[in-house]
KEKE-3310 file (N, C-alpha, C; in steps of 0.2 Angstrom, whole numbers, plus 5000, padded with zeros to 4 digits):
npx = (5140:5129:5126:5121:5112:5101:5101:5094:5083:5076:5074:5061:5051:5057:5056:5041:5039:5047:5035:5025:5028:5029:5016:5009:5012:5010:4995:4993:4997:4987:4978:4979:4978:4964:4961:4969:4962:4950:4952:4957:4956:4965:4979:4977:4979:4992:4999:4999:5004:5017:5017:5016:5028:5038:5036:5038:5028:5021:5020:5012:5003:4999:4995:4985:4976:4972:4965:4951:4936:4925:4922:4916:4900:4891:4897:4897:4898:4898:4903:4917:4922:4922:4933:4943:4948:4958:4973:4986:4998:4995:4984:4976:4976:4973:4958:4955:4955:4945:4934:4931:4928:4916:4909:4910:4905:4892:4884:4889:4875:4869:4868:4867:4875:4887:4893:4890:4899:4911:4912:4915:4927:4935:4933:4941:4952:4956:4955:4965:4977:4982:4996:4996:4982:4983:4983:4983:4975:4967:4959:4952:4942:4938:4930:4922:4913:4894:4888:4884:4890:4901:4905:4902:4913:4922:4919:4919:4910:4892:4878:4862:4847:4830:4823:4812:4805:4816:4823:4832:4843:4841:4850:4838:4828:4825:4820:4824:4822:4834:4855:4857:4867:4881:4876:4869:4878:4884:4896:4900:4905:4912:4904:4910:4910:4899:4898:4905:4893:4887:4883:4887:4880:4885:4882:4888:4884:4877:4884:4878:4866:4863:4860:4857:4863:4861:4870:4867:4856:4854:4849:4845:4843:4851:4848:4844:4840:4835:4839:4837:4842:4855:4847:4836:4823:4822:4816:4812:4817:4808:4798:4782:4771:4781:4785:4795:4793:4794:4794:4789:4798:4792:4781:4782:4773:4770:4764:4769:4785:4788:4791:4802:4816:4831:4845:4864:4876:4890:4895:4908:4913:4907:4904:4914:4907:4897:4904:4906:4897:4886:4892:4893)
npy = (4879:4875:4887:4892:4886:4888:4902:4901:4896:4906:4917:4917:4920:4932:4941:4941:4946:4962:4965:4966:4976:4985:4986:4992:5002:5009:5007:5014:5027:5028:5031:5044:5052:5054:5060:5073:5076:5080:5090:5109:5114:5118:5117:5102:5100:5108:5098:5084:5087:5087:5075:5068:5073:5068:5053:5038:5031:5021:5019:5028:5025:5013:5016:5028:5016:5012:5019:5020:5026:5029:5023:5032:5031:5042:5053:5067:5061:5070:5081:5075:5072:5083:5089:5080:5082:5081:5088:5086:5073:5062:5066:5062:5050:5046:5050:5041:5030:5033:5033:5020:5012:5018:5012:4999:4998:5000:5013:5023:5029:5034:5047:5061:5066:5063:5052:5060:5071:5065:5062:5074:5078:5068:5073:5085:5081:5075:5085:5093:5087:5079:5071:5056:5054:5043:5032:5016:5015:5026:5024:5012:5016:5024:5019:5009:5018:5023:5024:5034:5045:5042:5046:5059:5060:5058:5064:5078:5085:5083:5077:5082:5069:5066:5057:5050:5052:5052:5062:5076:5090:5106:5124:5135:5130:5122:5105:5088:5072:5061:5063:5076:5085:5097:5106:5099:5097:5100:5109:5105:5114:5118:5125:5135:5145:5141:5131:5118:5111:5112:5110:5122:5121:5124:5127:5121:5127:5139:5152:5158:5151:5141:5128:5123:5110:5102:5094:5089:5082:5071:5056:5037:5033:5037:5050:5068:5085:5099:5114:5133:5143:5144:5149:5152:5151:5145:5137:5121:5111:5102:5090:5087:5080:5079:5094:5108:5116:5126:5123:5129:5126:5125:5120:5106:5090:5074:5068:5077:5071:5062:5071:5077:5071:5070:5064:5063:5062:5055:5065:5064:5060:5062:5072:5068:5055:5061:5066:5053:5048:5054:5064:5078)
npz = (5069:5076:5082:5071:5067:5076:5076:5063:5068:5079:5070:5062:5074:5079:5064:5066:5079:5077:5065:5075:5084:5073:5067:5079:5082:5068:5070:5083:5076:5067:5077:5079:5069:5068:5081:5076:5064:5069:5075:5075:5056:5049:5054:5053:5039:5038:5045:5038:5028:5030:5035:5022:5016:5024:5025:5015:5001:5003:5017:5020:5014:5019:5034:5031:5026:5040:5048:5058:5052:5053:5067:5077:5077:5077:5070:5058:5041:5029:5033:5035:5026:5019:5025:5023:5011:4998:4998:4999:4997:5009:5011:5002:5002:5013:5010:5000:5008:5016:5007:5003:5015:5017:5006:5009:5019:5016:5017:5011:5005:5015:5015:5006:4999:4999:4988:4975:4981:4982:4966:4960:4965:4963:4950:4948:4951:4941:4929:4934:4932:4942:4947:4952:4948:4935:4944:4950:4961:4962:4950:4951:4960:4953:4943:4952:4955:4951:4935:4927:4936:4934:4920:4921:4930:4919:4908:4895:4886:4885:4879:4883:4886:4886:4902:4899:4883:4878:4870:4864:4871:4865:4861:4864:4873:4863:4857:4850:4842:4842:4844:4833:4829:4830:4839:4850:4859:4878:4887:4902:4917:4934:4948:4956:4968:4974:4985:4976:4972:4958:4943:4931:4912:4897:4880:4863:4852:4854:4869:4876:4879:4893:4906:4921:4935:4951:4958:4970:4967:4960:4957:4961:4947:4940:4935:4933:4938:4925:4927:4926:4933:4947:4959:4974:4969:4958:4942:4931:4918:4907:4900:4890:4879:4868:4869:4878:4893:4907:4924:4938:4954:4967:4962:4958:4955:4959:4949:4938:4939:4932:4919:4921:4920:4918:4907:4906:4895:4888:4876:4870:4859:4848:4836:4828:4825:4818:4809:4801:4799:4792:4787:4790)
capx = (5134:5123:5123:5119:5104:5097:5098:5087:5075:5073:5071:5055:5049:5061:5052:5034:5038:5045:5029:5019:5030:5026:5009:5005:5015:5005:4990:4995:4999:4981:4972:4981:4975:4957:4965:4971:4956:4944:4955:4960:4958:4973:4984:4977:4982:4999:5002:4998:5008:5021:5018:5016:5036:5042:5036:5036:5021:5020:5020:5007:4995:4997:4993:4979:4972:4972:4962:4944:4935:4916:4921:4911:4892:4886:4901:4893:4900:4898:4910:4922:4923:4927:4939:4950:4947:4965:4976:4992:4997:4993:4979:4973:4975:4967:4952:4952:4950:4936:4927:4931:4927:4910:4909:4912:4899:4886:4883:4887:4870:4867:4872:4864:4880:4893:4893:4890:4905:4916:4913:4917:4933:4939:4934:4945:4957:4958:4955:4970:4981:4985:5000:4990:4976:4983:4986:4976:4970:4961:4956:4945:4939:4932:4927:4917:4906:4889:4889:4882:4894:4910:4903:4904:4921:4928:4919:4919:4905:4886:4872:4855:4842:4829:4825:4807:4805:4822:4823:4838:4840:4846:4847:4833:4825:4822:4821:4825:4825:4843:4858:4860:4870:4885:4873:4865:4883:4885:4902:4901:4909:4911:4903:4915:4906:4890:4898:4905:4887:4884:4887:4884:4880:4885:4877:4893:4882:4875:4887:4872:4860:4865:4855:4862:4859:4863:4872:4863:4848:4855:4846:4849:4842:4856:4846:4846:4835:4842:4837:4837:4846:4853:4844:4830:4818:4823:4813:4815:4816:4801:4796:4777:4771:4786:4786:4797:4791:4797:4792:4791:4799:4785:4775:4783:4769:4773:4762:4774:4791:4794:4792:4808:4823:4838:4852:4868:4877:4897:4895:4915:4914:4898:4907:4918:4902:4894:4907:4905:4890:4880:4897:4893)
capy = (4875:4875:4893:4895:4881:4893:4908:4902:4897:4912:4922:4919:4925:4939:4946:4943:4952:4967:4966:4968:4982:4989:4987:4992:5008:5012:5009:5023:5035:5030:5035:5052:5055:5054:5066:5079:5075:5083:5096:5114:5111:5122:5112:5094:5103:5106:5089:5078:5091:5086:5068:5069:5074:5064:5045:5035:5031:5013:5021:5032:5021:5009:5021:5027:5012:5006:5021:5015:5032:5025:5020:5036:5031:5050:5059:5070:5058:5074:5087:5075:5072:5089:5091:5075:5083:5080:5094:5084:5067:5057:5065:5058:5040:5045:5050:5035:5025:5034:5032:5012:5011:5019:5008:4992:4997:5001:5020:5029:5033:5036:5056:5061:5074:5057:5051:5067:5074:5060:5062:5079:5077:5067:5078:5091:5079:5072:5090:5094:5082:5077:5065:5052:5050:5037:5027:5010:5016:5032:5021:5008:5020:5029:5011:5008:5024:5022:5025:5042:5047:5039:5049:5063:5063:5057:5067:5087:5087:5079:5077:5080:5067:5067:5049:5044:5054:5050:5070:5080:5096:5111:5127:5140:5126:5117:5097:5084:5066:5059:5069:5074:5089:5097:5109:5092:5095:5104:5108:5106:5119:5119:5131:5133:5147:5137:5124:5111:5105:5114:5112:5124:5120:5129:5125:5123:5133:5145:5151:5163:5147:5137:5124:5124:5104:5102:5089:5084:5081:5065:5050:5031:5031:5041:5057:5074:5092:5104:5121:5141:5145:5142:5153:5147:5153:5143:5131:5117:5112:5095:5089:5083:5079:5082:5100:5108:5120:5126:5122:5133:5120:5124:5117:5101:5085:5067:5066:5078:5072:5061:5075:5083:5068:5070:5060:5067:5056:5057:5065:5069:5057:5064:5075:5063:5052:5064:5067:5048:5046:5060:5070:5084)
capz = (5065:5080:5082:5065:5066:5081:5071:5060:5068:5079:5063:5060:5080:5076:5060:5069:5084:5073:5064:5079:5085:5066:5068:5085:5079:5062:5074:5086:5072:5065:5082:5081:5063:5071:5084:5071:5060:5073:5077:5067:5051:5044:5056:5050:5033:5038:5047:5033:5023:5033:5033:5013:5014:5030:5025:5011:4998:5007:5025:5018:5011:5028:5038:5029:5029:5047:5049:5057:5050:5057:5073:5080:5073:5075:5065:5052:5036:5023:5036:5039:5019:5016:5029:5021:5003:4995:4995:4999:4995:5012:5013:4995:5002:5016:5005:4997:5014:5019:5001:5005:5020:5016:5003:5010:5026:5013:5019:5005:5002:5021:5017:4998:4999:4999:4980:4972:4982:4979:4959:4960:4967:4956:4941:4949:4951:4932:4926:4937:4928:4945:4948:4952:4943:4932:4949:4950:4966:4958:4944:4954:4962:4949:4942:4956:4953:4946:4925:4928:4940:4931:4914:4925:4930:4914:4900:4896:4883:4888:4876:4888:4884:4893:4902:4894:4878:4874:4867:4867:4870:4857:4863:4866:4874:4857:4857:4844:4842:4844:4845:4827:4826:4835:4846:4854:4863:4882:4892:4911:4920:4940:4951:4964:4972:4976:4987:4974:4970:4952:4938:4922:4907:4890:4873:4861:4847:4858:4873:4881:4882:4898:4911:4928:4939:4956:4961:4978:4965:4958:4958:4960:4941:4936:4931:4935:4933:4922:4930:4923:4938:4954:4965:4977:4961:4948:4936:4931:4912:4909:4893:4891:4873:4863:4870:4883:4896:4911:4930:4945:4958:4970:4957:4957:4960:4958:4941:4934:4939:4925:4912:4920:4922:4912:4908:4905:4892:4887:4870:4868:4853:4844:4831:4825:4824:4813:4803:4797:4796:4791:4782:4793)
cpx = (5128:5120:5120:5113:5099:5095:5093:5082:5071:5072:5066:5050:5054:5056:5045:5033:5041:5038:5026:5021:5028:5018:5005:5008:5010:4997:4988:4995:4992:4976:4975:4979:4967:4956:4965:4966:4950:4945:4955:4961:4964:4978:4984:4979:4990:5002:5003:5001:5015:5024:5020:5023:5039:5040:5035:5029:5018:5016:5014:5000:4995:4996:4986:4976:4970:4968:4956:4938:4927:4916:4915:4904:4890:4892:4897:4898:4902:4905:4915:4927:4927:4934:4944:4950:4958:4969:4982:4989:4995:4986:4974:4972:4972:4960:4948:4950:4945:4934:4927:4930:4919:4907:4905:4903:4893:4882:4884:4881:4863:4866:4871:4871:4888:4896:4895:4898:4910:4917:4917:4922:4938:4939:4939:4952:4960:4959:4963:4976:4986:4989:4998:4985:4976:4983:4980:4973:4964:4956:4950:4942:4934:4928:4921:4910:4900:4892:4888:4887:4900:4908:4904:4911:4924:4927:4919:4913:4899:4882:4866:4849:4839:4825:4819:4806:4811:4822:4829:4838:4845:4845:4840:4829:4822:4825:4821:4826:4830:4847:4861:4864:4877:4883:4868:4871:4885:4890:4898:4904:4907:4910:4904:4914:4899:4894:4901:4900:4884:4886:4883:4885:4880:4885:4885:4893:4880:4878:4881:4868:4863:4858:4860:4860:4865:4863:4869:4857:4847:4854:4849:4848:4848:4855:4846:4840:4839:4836:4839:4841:4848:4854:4837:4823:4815:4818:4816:4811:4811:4799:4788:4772:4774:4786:4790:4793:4794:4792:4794:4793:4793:4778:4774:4778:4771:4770:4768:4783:4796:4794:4799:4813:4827:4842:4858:4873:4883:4895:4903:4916:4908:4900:4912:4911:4898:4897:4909:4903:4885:4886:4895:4899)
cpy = (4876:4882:4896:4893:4885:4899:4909:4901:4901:4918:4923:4921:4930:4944:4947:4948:4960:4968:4968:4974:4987:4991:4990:5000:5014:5011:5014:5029:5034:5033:5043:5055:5057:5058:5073:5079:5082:5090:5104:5111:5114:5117:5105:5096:5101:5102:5085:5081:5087:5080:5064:5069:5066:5057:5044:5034:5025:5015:5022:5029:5017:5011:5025:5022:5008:5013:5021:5025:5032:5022:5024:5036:5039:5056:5062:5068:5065:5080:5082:5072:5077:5090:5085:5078:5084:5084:5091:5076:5060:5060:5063:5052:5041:5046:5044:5030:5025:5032:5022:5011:5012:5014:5000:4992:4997:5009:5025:5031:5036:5045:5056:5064:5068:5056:5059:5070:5073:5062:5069:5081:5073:5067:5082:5088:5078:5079:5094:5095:5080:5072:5058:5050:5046:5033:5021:5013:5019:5028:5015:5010:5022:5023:5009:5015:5020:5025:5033:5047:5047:5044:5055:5065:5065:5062:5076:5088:5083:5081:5077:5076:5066:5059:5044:5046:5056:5054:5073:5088:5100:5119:5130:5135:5121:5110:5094:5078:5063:5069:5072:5081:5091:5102:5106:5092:5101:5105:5111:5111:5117:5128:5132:5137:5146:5129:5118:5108:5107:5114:5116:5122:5123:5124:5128:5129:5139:5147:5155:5155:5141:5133:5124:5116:5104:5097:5084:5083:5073:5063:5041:5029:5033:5048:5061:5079:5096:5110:5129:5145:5143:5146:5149:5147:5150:5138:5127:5115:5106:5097:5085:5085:5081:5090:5101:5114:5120:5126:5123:5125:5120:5123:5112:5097:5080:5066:5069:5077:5069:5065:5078:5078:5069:5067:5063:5062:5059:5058:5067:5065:5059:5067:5073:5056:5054:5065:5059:5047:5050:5066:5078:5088)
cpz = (5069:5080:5077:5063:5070:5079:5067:5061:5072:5073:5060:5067:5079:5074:5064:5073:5081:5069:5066:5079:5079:5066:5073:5085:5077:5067:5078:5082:5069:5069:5081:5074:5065:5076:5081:5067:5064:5076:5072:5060:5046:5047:5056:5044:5032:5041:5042:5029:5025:5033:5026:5013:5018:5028:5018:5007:5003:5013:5024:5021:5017:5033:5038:5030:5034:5051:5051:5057:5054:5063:5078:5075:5073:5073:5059:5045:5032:5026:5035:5030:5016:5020:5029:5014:5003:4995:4994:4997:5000:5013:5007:4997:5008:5015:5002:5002:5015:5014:5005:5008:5022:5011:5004:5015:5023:5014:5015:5002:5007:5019:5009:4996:4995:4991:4976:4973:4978:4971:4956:4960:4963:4950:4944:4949:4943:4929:4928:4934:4937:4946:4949:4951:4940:4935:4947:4956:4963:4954:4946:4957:4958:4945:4944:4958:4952:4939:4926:4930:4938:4923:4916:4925:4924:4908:4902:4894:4882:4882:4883:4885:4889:4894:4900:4887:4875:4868:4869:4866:4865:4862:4862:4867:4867:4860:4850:4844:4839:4842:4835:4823:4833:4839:4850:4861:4869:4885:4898:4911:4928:4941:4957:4971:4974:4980:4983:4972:4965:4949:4933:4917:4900:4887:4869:4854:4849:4863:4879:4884:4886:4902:4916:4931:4943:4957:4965:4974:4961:4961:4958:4953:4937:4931:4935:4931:4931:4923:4928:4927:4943:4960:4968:4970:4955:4946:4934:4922:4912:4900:4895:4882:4866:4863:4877:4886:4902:4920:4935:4950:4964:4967:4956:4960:4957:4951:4937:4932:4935:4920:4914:4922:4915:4912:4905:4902:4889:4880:4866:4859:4844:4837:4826:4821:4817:4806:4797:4794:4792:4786:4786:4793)
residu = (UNK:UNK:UNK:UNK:UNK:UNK:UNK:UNK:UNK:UNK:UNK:UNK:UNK:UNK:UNK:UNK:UNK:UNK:UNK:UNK:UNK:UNK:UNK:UNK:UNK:UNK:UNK:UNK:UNK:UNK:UNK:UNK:UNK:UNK:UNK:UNK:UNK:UNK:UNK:UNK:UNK:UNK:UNK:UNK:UNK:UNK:UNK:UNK:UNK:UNK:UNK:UNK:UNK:UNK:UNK:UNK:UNK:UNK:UNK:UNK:UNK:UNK:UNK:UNK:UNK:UNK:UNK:UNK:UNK:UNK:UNK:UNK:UNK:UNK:UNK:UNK:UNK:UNK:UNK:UNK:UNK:UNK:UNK:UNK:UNK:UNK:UNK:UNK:UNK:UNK:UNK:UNK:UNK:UNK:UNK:UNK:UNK:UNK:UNK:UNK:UNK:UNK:UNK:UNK:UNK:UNK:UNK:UNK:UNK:UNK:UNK:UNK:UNK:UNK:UNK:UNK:UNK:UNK:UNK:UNK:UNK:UNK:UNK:UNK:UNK:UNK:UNK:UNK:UNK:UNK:UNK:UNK:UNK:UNK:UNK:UNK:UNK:UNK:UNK:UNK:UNK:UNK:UNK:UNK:UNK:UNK:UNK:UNK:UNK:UNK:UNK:UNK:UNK:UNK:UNK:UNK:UNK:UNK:UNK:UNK:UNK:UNK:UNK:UNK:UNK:UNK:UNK:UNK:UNK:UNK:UNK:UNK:UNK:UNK:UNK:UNK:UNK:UNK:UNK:UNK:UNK:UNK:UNK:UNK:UNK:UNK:UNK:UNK:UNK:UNK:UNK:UNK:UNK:UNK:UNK:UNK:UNK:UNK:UNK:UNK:UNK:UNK:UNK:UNK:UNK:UNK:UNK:UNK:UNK:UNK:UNK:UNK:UNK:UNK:UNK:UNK:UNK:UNK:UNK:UNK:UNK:UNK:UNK:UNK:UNK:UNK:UNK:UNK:UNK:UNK:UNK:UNK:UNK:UNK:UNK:UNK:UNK:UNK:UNK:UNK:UNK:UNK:UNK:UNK:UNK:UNK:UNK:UNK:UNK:UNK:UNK:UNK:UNK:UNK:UNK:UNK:UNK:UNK:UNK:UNK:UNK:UNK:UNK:UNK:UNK:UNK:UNK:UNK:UNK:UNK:UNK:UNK:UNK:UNK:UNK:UNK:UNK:UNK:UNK:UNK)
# end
């Protein structure tokens, strides 16, 4: 009976001191992620490959998260972004730390390249159909976006309106007030040989007539320039008294810049819309 009264009550200095030893563990294995992080990035590739098989989802994610990714002020945020991009599954959670962690510190807007990235990353992921995507993580993740951003991931087909003359566009550069037909509708495409930071645009009436916008061009208003190319060259499309016209970038002056913001608006339900309303 006594032995048994003693047992119990070392059993809760017991579990503690394993906890520590658990933590003081997962703490060690997080400095060696910041180790291997810094190091070859094929071999941080196939470490976390490794780790992805070798430990649990749990371990994963604890691991991950004890991660302190900011502890070095002068890491370049944007490199060390691509070099966690998700290939395996631990390093998807360590993905998600870092966004969190930038988050939380308020610095994702230290690095214009941060957001942008991040959205893109998990369009490739949705678009994927990766295992995970339906996870809560991902999911508050992409929650915590701006509107812009999160319309981004989630939709395929965007109406362009543009963001004071509330004008949409049609191809051959036509405009028309609201979106009132099914060529008001553009599919995204990534442009994977440009870095991740473009997208094309095709016009679903027309498939020759495209806009190009550059990622790192998003704003905190949630608009964007839609562009004729993406070479140093290009123009930029600008509406100024219900006409569009296009402008050399080296021509851009603050009078002109709201004649050219865009906003990029999920039209995936448009066609169905029309077909109520309108009997299109």
């Amino acid at each position: 009976m006594v032995e048994r009264l003693n047992l119990k009550i070392w059993l809760p200095f017991l579990a503690l001191l394993l906890a520590n030893i658990q933590d003081s563990y997962s703490y060690q294995l997080a400095k060696t992620v910041l180790q291997q992080l810094n190091g070859n990035g094929s071999q941080f590739d196939a470490w976390t490959q490794e780790l992805s098989e070798q430990l649990s989802q749990e371990e994963q994610q604890r691991m991950a998260w004890n991660v302190q990714f900011l502890e070095n002020s002068g890491e370049d945020l944007g490199e060390m972004q691509k070099r966690l991009n998700p290939h395996n599954q631990f390093k998807l959670y360590l993905w998600m730390s870092f966004y969190w962690q930038l988050r939380r510190s308020n610095r994702l807007g230290s690095d214009q390249r941060l957001l942008p990235h991040f959205a893109m990353t998990l369009r490739q992921l949705r678009k994927d159909q990766e295992p995970h995507w339906n996870s809560l993580q991902l999911q508050n993740m992409l929650q915590s976006l701006p509107r812009s951003l999160r319309d981004l991931v989630k939709s395929r087909w965007f109406c362009l309106k543009h963001d004071r003359d509330q004008l949409y566009v049609l191809p051959n550069g036509v405009v028309e007030l609201g979106a009132n037909s099914n060529c008001s509708m553009w599919q995204a495409e990534e442009l994977l040989q440009t870095a991740n930071y473009w997208l094309r645009l095709r016009n679903i009436c027309e498939l020759h007539a495209t806009w190009f916008i550059n990622m790192l061009q998003y704003n905190k208003s949630g608009t964007y320039m839609l562009l004729n190319t993406t070479d140093t060259n290009s123009s930029i499309y600008c509406i100024r008294n219900g006409e569009g016209y296009l402008l050399r970038k080296d021509q851009m002056e603050d009078h002109l810049e709201n004649d050219c913001h865009w906003q990029l608006n999920d039209c995936t339900q448009l066609p169905m819309m029309l077909r109520r309303y309108y009997k299109v």
